[in-house]
C-alpha positions in Angstrom: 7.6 18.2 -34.6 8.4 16.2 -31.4 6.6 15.4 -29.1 7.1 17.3 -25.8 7.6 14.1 -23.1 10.2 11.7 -23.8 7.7 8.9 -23.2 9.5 5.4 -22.7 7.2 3.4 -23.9 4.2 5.1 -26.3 1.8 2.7 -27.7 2.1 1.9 -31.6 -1.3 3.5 -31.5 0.4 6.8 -30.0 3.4 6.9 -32.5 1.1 6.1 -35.4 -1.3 9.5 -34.9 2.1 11.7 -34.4 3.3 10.6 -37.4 0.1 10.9 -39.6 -0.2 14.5 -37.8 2.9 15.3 -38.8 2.5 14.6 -42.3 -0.5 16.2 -42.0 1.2 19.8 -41.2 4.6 19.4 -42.2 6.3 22.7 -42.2 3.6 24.2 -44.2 0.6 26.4 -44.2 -1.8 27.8 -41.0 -4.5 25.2 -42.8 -2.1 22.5 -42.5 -1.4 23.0 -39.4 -5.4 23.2 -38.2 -5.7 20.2 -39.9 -3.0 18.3 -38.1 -5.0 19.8 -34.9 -8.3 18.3 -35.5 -6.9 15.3 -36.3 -5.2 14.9 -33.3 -7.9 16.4 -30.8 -10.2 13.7 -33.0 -8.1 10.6 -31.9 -6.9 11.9 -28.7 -10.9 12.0 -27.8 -11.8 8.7 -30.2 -9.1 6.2 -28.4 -7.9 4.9 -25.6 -4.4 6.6 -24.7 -2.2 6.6 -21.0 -2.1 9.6 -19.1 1.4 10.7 -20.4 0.1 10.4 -24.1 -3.0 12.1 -23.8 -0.1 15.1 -22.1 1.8 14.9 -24.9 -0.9 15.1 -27.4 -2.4 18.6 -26.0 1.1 20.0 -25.5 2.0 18.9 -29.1 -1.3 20.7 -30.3 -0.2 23.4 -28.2 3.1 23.8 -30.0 0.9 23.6 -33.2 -1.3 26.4 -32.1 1.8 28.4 -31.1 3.4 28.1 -34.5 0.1 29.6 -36.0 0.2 32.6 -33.5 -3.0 31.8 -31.6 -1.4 32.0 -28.4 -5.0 31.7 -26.4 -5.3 28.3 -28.0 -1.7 27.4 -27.2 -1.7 28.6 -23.3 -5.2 26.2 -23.3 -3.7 23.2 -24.3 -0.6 23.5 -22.4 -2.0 24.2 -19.5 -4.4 21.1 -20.0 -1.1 18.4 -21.2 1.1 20.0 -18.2 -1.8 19.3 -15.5 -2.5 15.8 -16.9 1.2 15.3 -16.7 2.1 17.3 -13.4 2.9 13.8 -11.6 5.0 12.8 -14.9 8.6 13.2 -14.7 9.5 14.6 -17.6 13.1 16.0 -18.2 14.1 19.1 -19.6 13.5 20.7 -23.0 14.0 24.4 -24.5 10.8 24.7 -25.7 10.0 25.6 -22.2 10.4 28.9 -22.2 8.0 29.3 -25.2 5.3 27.6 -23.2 5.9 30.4 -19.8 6.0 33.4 -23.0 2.9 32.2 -24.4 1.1 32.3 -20.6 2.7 36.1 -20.6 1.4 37.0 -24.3 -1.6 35.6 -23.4 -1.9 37.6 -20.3 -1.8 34.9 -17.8 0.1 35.6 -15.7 -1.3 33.1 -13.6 -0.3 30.1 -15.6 3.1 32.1 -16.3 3.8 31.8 -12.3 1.9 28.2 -11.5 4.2 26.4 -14.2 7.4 28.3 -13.9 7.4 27.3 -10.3 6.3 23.6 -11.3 9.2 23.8 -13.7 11.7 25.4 -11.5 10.5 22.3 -8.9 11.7 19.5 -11.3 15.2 20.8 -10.9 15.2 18.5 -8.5 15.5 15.2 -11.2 16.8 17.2 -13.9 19.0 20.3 -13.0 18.9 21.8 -16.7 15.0 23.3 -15.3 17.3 25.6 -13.3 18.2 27.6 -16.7 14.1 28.6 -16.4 15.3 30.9 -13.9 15.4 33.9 -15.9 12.6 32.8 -17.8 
């Protein structure tokens, strides 16, 4: 899985855990995919990382938590990688839309209406955030 920022420049340190996570989980099993989580939350905790890849890290384990349905998990940790990254300037991606549903399946509303306006915001950089209109 990709990461969610487009980072310009991730440390070798960065790229390295992504990769070892994603061999970790590969398109397999809920264990897997825990697994992968751990390890990540271990090294994201353990090391030394810039703001944007400590973002990306808890977004990524976000995506992982979504992919095992436990959508309380996955609204935490993207709600903690979008506020570490709120300054970041981050363009555009899909996956978006999953993040706002999860905030709704979740029952957070809330979160649902903080980041879709966030989002909606960016459109200013990156005008594809305006298709998060009818999100």
């Amino acid at each position: 899985m990709k990461s969610n920022y487009n980072l310009k420049d991730p440390s070798k340190k960065y790229i390295d855990i992504v990769e070892q996570a994603n061999s970790l989980y590969g398109l397999f099993s809920r264990k897997k995919k825990l697994r992968a989580v751990e390890f990540i939350k271990s090294k994201l905790i353990d090391e030394d990382f810039e703001v944007e890849e400590l973002a990306s890290g808890f977004i990524f384990i976000g995506y992982l938590y979504q992919e095992i349905k436990d959508y309380e998990s996955a609204a935490f940790y993207f709600n903690k990688g979008y506020s570490l990254g709120k300054d970041v300037q981050f363009p555009y991606n899909s996956r978006l839309k999953k993040v706002l549903k999860t905030f709704l399946k979740t029952s957070r509303k809330d979160l649902y209406d903080y980041w879709r306006s966030d989002f909606l915001k960016r459109s200013h950089y990156d005008k594809k955030f305006n298709k998060l209109m009818d999100a």
